[in-house]
C-alpha positions in Angstrom: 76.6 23.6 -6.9 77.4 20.1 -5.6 75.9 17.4 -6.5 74.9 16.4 -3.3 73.4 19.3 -2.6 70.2 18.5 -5.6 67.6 17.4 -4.1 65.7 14.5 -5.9 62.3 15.6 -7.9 59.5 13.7 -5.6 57.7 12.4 -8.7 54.8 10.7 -7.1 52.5 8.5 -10.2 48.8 7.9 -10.4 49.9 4.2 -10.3 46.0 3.2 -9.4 44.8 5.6 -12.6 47.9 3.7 -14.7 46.9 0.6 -14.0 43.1 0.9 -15.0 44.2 2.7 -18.3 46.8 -0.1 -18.7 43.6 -3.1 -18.0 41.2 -1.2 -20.1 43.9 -0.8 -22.8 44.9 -4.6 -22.4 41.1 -5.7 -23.0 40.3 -3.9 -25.9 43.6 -5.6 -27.2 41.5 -8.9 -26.7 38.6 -6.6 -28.2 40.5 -6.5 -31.1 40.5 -9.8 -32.9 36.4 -9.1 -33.1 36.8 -5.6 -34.7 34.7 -4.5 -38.3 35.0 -1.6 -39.7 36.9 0.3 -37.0 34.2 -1.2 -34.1 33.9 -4.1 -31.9 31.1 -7.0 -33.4 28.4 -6.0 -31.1 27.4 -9.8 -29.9 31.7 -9.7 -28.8 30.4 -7.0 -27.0 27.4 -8.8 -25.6 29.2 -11.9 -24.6 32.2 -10.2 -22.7 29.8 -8.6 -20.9 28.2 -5.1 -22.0 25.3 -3.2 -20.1 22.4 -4.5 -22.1 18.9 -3.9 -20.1 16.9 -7.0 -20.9 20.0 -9.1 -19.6 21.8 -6.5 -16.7 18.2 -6.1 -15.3 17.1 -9.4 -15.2 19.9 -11.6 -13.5 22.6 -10.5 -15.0 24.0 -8.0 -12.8 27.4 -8.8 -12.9 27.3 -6.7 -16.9 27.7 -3.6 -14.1 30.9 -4.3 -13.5 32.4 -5.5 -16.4 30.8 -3.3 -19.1 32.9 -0.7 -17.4 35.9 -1.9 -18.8 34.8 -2.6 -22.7 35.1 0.2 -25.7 33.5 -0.4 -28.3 36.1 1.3 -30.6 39.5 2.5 -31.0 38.2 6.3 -31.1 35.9 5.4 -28.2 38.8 4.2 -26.0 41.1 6.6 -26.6 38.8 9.6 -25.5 38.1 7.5 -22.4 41.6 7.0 -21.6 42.8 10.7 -22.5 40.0 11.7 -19.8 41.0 8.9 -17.6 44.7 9.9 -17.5 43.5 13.6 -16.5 41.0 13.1 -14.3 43.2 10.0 -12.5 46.3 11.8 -11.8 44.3 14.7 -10.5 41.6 12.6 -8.2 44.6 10.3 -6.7 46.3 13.0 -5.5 42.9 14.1 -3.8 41.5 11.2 -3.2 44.1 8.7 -2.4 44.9 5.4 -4.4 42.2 3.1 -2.5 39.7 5.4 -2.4 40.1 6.0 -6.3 40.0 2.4 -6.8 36.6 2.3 -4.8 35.2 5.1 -5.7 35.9 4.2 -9.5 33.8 0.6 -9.1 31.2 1.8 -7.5 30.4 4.7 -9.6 30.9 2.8 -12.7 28.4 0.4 -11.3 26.2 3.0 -10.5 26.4 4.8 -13.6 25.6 1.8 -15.3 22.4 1.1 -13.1 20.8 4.4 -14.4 21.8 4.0 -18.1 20.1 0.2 -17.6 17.0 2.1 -15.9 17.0 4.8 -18.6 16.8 2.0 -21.7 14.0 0.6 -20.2 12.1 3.4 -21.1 12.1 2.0 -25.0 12.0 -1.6 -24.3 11.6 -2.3 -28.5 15.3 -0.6 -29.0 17.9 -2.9 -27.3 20.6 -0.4 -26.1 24.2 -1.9 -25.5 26.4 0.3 -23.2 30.0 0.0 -22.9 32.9 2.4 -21.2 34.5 3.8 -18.6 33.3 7.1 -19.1 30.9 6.7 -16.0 33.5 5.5 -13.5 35.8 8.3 -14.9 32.9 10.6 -14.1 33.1 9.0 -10.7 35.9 10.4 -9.1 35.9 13.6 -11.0 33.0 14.4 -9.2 34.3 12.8 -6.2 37.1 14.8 -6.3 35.4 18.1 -6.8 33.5 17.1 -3.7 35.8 16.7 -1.7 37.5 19.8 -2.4 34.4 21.8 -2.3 33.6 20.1 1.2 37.0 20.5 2.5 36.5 25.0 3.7 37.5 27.6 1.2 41.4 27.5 2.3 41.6 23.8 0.7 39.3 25.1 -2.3 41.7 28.3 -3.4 44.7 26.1 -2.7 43.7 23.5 -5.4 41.8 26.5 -7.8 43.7 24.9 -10.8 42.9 21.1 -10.1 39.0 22.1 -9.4 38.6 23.9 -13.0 40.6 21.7 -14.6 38.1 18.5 -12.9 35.0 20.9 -13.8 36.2 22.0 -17.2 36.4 17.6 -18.0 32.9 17.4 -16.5 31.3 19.9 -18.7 32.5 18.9 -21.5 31.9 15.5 -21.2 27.9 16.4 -20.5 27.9 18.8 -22.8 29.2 16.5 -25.6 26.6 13.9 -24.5 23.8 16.2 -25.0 24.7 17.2 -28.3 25.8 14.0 -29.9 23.8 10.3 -30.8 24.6 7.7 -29.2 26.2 8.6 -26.2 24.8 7.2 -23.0 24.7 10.2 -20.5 22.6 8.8 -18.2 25.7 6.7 -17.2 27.7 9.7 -17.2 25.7 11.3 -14.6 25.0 8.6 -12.9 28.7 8.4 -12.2 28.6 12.1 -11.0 26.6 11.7 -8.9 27.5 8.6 -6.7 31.4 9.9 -6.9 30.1 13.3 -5.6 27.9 11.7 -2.7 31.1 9.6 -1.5 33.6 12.0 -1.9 31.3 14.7 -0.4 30.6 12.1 2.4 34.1 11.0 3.0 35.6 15.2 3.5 32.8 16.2 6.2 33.5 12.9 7.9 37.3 13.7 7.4 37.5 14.4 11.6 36.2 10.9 12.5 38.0 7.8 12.9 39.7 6.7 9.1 39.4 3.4 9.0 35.8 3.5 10.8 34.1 6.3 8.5 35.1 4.7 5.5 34.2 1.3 6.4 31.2 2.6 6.8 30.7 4.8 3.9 32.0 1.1 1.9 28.9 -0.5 3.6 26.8 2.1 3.6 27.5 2.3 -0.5 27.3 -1.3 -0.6 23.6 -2.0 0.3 22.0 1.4 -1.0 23.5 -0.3 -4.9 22.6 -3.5 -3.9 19.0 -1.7 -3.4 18.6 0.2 -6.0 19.3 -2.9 -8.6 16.9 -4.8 -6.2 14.3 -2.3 -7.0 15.2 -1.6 -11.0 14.9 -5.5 -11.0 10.6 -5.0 -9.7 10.4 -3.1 -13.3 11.0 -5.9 -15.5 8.0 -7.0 -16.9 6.9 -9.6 -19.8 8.0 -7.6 -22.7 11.7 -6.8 -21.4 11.6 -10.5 -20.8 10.6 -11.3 -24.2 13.8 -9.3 -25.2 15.6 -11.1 -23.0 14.8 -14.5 -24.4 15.5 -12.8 -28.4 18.9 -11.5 -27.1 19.6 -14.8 -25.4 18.2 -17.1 -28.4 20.1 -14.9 -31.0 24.0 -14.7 -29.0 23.8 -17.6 -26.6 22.3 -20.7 -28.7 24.5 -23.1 -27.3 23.6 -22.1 -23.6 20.2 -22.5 -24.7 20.4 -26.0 -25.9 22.0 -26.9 -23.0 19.2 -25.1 -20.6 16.5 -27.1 -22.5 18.5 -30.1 -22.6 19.2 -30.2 -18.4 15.6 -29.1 -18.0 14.7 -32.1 -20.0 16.7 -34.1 -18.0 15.5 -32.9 -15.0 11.6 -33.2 -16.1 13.2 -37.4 -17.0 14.5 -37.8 -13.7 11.4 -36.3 -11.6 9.1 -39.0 -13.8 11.2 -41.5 -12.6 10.9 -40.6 -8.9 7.5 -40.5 -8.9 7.1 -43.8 -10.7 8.8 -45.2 -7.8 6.4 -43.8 -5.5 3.4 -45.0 -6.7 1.8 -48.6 -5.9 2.6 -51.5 -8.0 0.0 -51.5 -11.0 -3.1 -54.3 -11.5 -4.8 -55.8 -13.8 -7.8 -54.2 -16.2 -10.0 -56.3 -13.9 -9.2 -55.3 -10.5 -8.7 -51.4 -11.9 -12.3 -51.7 -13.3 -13.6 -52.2 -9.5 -16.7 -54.2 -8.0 -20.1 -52.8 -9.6 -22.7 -52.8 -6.5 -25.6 -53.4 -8.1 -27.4 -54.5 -5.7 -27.9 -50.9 -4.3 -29.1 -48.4 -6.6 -29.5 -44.5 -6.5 -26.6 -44.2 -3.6 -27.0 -40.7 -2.3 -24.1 -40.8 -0.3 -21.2 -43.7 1.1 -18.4 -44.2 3.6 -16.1 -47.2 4.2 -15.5 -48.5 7.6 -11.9 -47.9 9.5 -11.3 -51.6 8.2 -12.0 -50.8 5.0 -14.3 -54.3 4.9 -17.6 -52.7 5.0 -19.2 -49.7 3.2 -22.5 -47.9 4.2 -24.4 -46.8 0.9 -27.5 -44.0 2.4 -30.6 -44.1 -0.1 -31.9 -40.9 -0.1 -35.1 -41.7 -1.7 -36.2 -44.5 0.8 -34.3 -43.0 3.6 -32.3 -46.2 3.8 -28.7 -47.1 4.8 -27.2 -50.1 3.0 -24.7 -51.7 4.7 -22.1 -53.7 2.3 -19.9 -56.4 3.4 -17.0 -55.7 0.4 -15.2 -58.9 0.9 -18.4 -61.4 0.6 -20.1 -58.4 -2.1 -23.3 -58.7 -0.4 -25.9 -56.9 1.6 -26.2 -57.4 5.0 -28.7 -54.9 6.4 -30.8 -52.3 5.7 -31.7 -50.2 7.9 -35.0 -47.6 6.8 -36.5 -44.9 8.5 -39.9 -43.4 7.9 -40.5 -40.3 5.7 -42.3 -37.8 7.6 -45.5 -36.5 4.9 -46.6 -33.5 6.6 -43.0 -31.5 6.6 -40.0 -32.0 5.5 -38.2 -33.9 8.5 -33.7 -34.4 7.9 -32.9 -37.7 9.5 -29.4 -37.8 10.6 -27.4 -41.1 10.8 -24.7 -41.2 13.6 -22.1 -44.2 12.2 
């Protein structure tokens, strides 16, 4: 046989799955210089970012997205890498590189969301999530659904790529049920938004491309945005407390310099309203004019001028009027008091 007549092996790599193993890989490199006893220092884990309730759910949204890319240990990365590398090369081919790449944020996002809702249950034990295990989860089960969605002919084509996908999924819930302290709720989490776009994305498959997934991008968009809108209405004054624990114990510094530009802030709003108010006077002109001359003043008003008050004496039925620039009376006007029944005299000034 010539060698012209070989034909070249079409070796395609996951290079979307390679480079997520390769960024996860390169982070917990940067992990590393933080590690005890085989683990990452739990406040290293806090500051770069982990899924912490108290702090994801109560502005910090952003610990979504990057908690999906921590591990807090050497053991716990490699597992998630080992999965990541099977699952990955079998999703891309199914999926496609972009849609991996999508698919893998948002369900790692997602997952996230519900192991964040799920901790809120205890608010007293501060739960810190890390891992890609959810995002992983995420196109395994988007995968699957778009092979299940795809008719039976695509299904017994790709038999071996489905059990292999199912085999990963069950074991990975399996192995969360059964062992402490891992966080299932992200893992199905991750299922289960991977499975709703890929399941989306194959009975759409007919429509326009670029228009059905656009729309299943926006679509997935706003429904997280949402959903973290309405996990943020369940915070309430104890998982705020924790908040402000967590926040005094791992960010001191950022603390200091919160109450340091509130106090500045407090400073410079005294000052602005010092320069709004009227230049100040003397103990003698504070203290006012006594009017002595009119006792037992029911009621007074100033005139538009402000130079004359008018002082009504309920007793005698009087009105006093007050010149305030000469301090003296100067009339009195009295009506009679009806004896029989009680008669309301109204002035008109």
């Amino acid at each position: 046989m010539s060698a012209s007549s070989v034909k070249p092996l079409n070796v395609q790599l996951p290079a979307i799955t390679l480079i997520l193993f390769a960024l996860c890989v390169g982070i917990f490199c940067y992990l590393a210089q933080w590690m005890s006893y085989e683990e990452v220092d739990q406040s290293a884990l806090i500051h770069l970012g982990a899924n912490v309730a108290s702090l994801t759910l109560s502005g910090e949204s952003w610990r979504l997205f990057s908690s999906v890319f921590l591990h807090s240990s050497f053991s716990h990365l490699l597992m998630n890498m080992f999965a990541l590398l099977v699952v990955g090369a079998v999703a891309e081919r199914i999926l496609g590189k972009w849609r991996l790449l999508i698919i893998w944020l948002f369900s790692g996002v997602f997952g996230g969301l519900i192991s964040a809702c799920y901790a809120l249950r205890d608010s007293d034990q501060i739960v810190i999530s890390v891992g890609a295990s959810g995002a992983i989860m995420g196109i395994a089960g988007a995968a699957l659904a778009t092979q299940l969605a795809s008719g039976a002919g695509t299904y017994h084509k790709n038999q071996r790529r489905v059990f292999s996908l199912l085999g990963m999924v069950a074991l990975t819930l399996l192995y969360g049920a059964r062992q402490a302290g891992i966080d299932n709720a992200c893992h199905i989490g991750g299922l289960i938004a991977g499975g709703a776009m890929g399941w989306q994305r194959a009975r759409l498959s007919g429509q326009n491309r670029l228009v059905t997934e656009g729309g299943i991008i926006v679509a997935g968009s706003l429904l997280l945005t949402g959903a973290i809108w309405l996990a943020q209405q369940q915070i309430d004054e104890s998982v705020l407390q924790v908040r402000q624990s967590l926040r005094e114990e791992f960010y001191p510094q950022e603390i200091e310099q919160e109450r340091r530009q509130k106090k500045q802030q407090l400073a410079e709003e005294r000052n602005a309203l010092r320069e709004t108010l009227s230049a100040p006077v003397s103990r003698e002109q504070a203290s006012g004019d006594l009017l002595a001359e009119i006792a037992d003043i029911h009621d007074m008003a100033i005139s538009r001028d402000g130079n004359t008050l008018y002082a009504a004496i309920e007793d005698t039925n009087s009105i006093v009027v007050f010149d305030l620039g000469q301090k003296k009376i100067l009339h009195t006007f009295t009506a009679p008091i009806a004896k029989e029944k009680s008669v309301q005299t109204l002035w008109w000034l």
